[in-house]
C-alpha positions, 0 to 999 in steps of 0.5 A: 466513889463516895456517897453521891451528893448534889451541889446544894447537899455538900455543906452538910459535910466536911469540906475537906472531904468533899470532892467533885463527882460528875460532870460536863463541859469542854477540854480546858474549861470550867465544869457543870459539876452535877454530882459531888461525892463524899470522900470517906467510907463512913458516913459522920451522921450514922451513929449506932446504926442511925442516920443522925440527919434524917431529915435532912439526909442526901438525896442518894440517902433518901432514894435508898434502897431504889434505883431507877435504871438508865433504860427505855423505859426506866425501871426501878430496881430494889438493892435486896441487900436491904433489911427493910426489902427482905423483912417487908418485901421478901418475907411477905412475898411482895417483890412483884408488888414493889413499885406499885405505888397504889400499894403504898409499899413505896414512900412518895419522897423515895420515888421522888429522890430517885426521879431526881438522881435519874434526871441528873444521871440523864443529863450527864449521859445524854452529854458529848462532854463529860467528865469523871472525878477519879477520886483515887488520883484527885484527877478529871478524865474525859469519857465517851461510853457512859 
């Protein structure tokens, strides 16, 4: 899977690159495509380590290094593959304090770019059809489980 992108995000990158992700709808008919994906592995606005977009980067991007969990409650998990989680988090010994936003340890747009992938997340669980773009085989398959 490629860097996820919402519908309004794809005109960012090359089309040729840009397939489906995510989706749902009936056997034999047109799909609600929730999420598309980036089909190559390097990203075209990350120069000398530097995202050239920033301001205007995809909501995946944004929501980096959070991830909120498709749990009861949700919870939000760091990746603590992140630079920036081991230099200001672990090296200080805040990883109990992460989430708290009172703390100011999380930027609004971060919580907010997770809620909204989580949102898009939801409605593709809580569907009875849905669809996954293998983008290997450039082919929709129908699933149950997620």
């Amino acid at each position: 899977m490629g860097l996820a992108l919402t519908p309004e995000e794809t005109s960012f990158f090359p089309q040729k690159h840009i397939f489906p992700s995510i989706g749902i709808g009936h056997y034999g008919r047109s799909k609600k495509i929730i999420r598309y994906q980036f089909g190559l592995n390097i990203c075209p606005f990350l120069q000398d380590q530097r995202c050239t977009i920033y301001d205007r980067r995809p909501l995946a991007c944004r929501a980096y290094p959070f991830e909120i969990e498709k749990a009861e409650p949700p919870r939000v998990y760091v990746d603590d593959n992140c630079r920036w989680f081991k230099e200001k988090v672990v090296a200080k010994g805040l990883e109990k304090k992460v989430v708290a936003s009172k703390e100011r340890l999380i930027a609004p747009e971060e919580v907010k770019a997770c809620a909204r992938l989580f949102q898009q997340a939801r409605e593709f669980t809580e569907s009875k059809n849905k669809w996954w773009f293998d983008l290997n085989r450039k082919a929709w398959f129908q699933t149950r489980r997620l």
